[in-house]
Structure formats: structure tokens, C-alpha cells
C-alpha positions in Angstrom: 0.0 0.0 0.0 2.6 2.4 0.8 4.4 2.1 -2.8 1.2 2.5 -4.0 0.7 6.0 -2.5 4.3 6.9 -3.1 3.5 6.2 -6.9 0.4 8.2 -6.7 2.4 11.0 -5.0 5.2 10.9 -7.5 2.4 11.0 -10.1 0.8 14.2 -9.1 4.0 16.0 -8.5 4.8 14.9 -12.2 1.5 16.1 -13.8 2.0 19.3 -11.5 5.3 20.3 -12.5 4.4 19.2 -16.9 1.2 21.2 -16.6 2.5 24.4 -14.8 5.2 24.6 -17.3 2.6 23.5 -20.3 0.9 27.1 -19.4 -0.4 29.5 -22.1 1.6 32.2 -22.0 0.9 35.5 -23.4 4.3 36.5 -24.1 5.0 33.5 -26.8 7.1 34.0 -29.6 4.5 31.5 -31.5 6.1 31.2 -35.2 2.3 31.3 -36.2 1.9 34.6 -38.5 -1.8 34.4 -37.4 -1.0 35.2 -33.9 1.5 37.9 -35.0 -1.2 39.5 -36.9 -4.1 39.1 -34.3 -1.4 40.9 -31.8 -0.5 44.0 -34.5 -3.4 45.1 -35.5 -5.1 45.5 -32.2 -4.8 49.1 -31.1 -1.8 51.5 -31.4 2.3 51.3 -31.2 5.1 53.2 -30.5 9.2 52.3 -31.1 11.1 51.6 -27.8 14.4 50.6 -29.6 15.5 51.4 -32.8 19.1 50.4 -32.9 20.9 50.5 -36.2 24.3 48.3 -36.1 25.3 49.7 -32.8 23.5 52.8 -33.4 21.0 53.9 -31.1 18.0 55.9 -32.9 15.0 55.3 -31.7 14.9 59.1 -31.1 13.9 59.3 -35.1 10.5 57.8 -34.1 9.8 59.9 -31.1 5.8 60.6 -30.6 5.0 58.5 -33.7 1.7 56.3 -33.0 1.9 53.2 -35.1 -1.1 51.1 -36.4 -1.1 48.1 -38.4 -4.7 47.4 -40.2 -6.1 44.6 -42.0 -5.2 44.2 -45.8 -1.6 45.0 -44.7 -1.3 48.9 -44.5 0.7 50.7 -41.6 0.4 54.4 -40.6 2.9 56.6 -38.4 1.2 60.0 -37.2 3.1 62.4 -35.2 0.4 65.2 -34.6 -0.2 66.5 -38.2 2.8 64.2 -40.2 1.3 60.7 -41.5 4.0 58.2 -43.1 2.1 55.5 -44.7 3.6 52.1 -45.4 2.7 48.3 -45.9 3.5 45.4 -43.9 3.0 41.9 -44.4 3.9 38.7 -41.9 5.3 35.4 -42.9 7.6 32.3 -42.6 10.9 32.1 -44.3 12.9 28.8 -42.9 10.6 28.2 -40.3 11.4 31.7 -39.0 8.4 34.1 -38.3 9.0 37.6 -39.6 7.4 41.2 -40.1 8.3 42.6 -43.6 7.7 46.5 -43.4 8.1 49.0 -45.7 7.1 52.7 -45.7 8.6 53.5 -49.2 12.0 56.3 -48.8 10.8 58.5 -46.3 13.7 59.6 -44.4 14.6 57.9 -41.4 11.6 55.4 -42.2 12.9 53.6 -45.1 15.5 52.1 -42.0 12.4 50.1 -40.8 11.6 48.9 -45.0 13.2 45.0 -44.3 11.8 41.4 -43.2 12.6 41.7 -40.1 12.8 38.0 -38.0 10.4 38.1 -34.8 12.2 37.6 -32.0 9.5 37.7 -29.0 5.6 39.1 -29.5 2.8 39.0 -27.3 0.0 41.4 -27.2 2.2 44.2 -25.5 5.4 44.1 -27.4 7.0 43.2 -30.6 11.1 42.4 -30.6 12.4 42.2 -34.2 16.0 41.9 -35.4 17.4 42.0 -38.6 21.4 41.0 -39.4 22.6 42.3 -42.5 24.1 40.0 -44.6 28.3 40.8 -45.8 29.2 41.3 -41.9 27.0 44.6 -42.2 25.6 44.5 -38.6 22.3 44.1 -36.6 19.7 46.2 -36.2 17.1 45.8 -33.7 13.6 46.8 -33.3 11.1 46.9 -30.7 7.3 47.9 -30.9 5.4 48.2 -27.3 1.4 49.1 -27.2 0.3 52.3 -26.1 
């Protein structure tokens, strides 16, 4: 009877610790572009972190409000300035990315690339993008307003 129990015991604590772990969590970096695109397109973003090879420029996006709508367009308004772009999500070797592009607009034609998705959830975006030739990385974050 008492290896019974002690299997039972060892049991539980097994199905405790698998299903704690086995927890939905909001902050996946799910390589599903269906989740990527449920999580843009709800409500507004701004750039925490635009850093170009080393270079820190987020400050080129300051005050922008970013929203990415169904059918693939993206907007940037900064009180009375609008940059319109396009963006699209998809695979490439099993890799989930965010292609943007908002044409050559200064400063924004840094952000045209297919950027890989490094961590999303319904709060944040974390891309990154390493240039091919030994060109650098750039990184990228979006975070909801």
C-alpha cells in the first residue's frame, strides 16, 4: 500500500510540474503569423528601440503612433505628419517575420526590411534583422500604447 501511494504522490508532482510549465503564455514568440497578426493590428504602437548596427536611434520615431490594419497597410502619425507604409507577416525557414516597408521617407525607409520576430505577445514586438556581408544588426522593438 505504501508504494502504491508513493506512486500516486510521484504521479501528481509529475503532472504538477508538466502542466504548470505547459501554461499558455501571453508573451510567446509562437512562429504562427496568425497570432503575430491578431497581436499588431489590435490598437496602437510606439518604437522603444531602434538600434541601427550599434546605433541607437530610436529618437527618429519619437511621438509617432503606429497602427497596423487589415489588408496590410501601416500608418505613423506624429500630430499632423502621416508616413504610410505596408506590412505583411510570414515564414521564411521556419522563421516568423514582419516585412515593413514605408517607401523612402527619411529615417523610415530604415524600418523597410523582413525583419525575424524575436519575441511578440499582445504588449510588445522584438524584431532583429542581421545584414548579410558582416553589415551588422539592427534591432527593433514595438510596445502598445
Amino acid at each position: 500500500m505504501k508504494k502504491f501511494i508513493k506512486q500516486v504522490a510521484l504521479l501528481i508532482f509529475i503532472s504538477s510540474v508538466f502542466f504548470t510549465r505547459c501554461k499558455k503564455d501571453d508573451n510567446s514568440s509562437s512562429t504562427s503569423p496568425d497570432v503575430l497578426n491578431s497581436n499588431v493590428q489590435q490598437g496602437k504602437w510606439k518604437i522603444t528601440l531602434f538600434n541601427d548596427s550599434g546605433n541607437d536611434e530610436t529618437n527618429h520615431f519619437s511621438g509617432y503612433e503606429f497602427q497596423f490594419n487589415a489588408g496590410g497597410i501601416a500608418t505613423a502619425v506624429n500630430g499632423g505628419s502621416t508616413v504610410n507604409g505596408t506590412w505583411v507577416s510570414g515564414t521564411d525557414d521556419s522563421q516568423l517575420k514582419l516585412y515593413l516597408d514605408f517607401g523612402i521617407t527619411a529615417n523610415f525607409d530604415e524600418l523597410n526590411d523582413d525583419w525575424h520576430v524575436t519575441e511578440q505577445s499582445s504588449s510588445i514586438i522584438k524584431l532583429e534583422d542581421v545584414s548579410g556581408g558582416g553589415g551588422g544588426t539592427d534591432l527593433l522593438t514595438f510596445e502598445k500604447i
